[in-house]
C-alpha positions as CSV (number, residue, x, y, z in Angstrom):
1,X,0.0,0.0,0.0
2,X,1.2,3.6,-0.6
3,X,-0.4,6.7,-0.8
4,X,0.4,10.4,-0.2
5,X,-1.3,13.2,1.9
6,X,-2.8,10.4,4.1
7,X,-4.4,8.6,1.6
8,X,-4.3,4.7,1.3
9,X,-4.0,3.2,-2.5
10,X,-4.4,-0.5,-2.5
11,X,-3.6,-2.1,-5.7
12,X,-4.5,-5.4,-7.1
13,X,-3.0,-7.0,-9.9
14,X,0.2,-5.2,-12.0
15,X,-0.7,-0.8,-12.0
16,X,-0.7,-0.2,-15.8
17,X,-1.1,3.5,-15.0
18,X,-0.8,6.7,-13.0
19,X,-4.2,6.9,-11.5
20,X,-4.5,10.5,-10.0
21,X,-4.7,11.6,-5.9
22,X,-7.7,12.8,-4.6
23,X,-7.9,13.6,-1.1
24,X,-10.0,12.3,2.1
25,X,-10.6,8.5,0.6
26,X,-9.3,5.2,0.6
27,X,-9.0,4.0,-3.8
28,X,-8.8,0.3,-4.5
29,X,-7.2,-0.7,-8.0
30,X,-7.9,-3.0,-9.8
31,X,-5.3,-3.6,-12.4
32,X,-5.9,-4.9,-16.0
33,X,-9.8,-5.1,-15.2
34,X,-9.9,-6.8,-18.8
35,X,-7.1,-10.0,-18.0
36,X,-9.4,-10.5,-14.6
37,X,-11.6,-13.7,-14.1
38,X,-13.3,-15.1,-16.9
39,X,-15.7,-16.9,-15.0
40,X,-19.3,-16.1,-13.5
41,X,-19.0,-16.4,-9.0
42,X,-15.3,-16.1,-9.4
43,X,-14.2,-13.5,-6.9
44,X,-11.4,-11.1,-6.2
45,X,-11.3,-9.8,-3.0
46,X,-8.6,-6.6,-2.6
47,X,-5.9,-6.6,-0.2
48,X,-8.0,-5.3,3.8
49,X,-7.2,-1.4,4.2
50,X,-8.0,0.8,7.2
51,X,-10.8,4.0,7.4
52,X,-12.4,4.7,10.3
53,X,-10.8,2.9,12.4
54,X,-11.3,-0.9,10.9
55,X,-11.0,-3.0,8.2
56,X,-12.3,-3.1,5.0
57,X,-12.0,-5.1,2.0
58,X,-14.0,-5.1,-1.4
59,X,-14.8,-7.9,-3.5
60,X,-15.0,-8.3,-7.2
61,X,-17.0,-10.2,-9.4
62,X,-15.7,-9.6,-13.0
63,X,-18.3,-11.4,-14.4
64,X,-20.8,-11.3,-11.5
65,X,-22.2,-12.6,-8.5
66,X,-24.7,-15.8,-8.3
67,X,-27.6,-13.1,-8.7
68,X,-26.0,-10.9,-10.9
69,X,-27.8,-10.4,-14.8
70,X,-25.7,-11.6,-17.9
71,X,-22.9,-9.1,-18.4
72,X,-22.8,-7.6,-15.4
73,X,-20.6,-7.1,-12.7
74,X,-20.7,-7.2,-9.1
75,X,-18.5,-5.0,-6.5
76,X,-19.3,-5.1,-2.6
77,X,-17.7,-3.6,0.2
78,X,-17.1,-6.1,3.1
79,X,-14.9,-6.3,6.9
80,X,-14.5,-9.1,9.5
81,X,-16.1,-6.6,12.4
82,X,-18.4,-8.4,14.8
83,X,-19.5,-5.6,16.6
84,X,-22.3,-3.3,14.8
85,X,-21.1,0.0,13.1
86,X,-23.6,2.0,10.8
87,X,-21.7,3.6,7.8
88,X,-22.3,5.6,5.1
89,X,-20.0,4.8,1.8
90,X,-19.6,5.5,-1.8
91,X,-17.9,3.3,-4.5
92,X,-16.6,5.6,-7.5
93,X,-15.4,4.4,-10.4
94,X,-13.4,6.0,-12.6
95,X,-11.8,6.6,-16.3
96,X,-8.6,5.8,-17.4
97,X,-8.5,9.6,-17.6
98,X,-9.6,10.3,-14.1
99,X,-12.9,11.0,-14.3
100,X,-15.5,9.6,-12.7
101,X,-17.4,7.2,-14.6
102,X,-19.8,5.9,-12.3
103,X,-20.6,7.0,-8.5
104,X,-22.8,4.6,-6.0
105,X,-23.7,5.8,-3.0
106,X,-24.9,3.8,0.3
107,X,-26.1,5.5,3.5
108,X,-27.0,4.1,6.9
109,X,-25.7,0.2,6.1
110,X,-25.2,-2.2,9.4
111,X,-22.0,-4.0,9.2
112,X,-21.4,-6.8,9.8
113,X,-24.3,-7.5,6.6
114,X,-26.7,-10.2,7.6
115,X,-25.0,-12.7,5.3
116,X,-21.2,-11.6,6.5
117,X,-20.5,-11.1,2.6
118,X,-20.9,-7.0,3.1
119,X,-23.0,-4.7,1.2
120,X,-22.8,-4.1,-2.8
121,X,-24.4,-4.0,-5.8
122,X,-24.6,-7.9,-7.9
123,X,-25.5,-5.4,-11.0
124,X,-23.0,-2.5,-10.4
125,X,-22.2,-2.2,-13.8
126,X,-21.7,-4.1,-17.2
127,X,-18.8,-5.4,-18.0
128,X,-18.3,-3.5,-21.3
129,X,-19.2,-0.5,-19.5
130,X,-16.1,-1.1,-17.3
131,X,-13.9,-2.0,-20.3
132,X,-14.8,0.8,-22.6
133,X,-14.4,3.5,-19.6
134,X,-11.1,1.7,-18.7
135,X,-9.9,2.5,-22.2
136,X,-10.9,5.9,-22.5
């Protein structure tokens, strides 16, 4: 992990690129978002970073969840706590360039989830939403 101004990067997989700071937020990578799983229920869970005073991890579905539609995938945010903590979170997204492609936002979630596998979205986006935005 590295970061500057306080901020935590985690990477997963090989960085291909420079992916610009932005302060007050913990960003997972995921690297090479093409090359990941090509199979539906395969998960890749990032590296567990720190905010707020615990752990955190996020989980990837490349090509989805169990419940996720055809072409989609599925990206949830997940810890080991097992006391209660209410949170309020957002999962950005962005373009190769920086931008922000897509911005989900969750308020008042109880962690831990009531299935332990943390709180998400099995139809975050599809998959050649991610690529094309990836390559532009």
């Amino acid at each position: 992990m590295s970061g500057q101004s306080g901020i935590i990067d985690v990477h997963v997989g090989k960085a291909s690129d420079n992916w610009p700071v932005e302060e007050g937020r913990v960003r997972v990578h995921f690297h090479n978002f093409a090359d990941l799983s090509q199979q539906k229920e395969e998960r890749i869970r990032s590296s567990k970073f720190t905010c707020a005073g615990h752990e955190w991890y996020l989980t990837l579905y490349p090509r989805g969840d169990r419940s996720a539609e055809e072409g989609m995938i599925s990206i949830f945010l997940g810890t080991q706590l097992t006391s209660k903590i209410v949170v309020d979170y957002d999962i950005i997204t962005k373009k190769k360039t920086g931008d922000d492609f897509r911005v989900n936002s969750v308020t008042e979630k109880e962690f831990p989830s009531p299935n332990n596998l943390g709180w998400g979205w099995p139809n975050y986006a599809s998959r050649d939403e991610i690529l094309d935005a990836s390559n532009n």
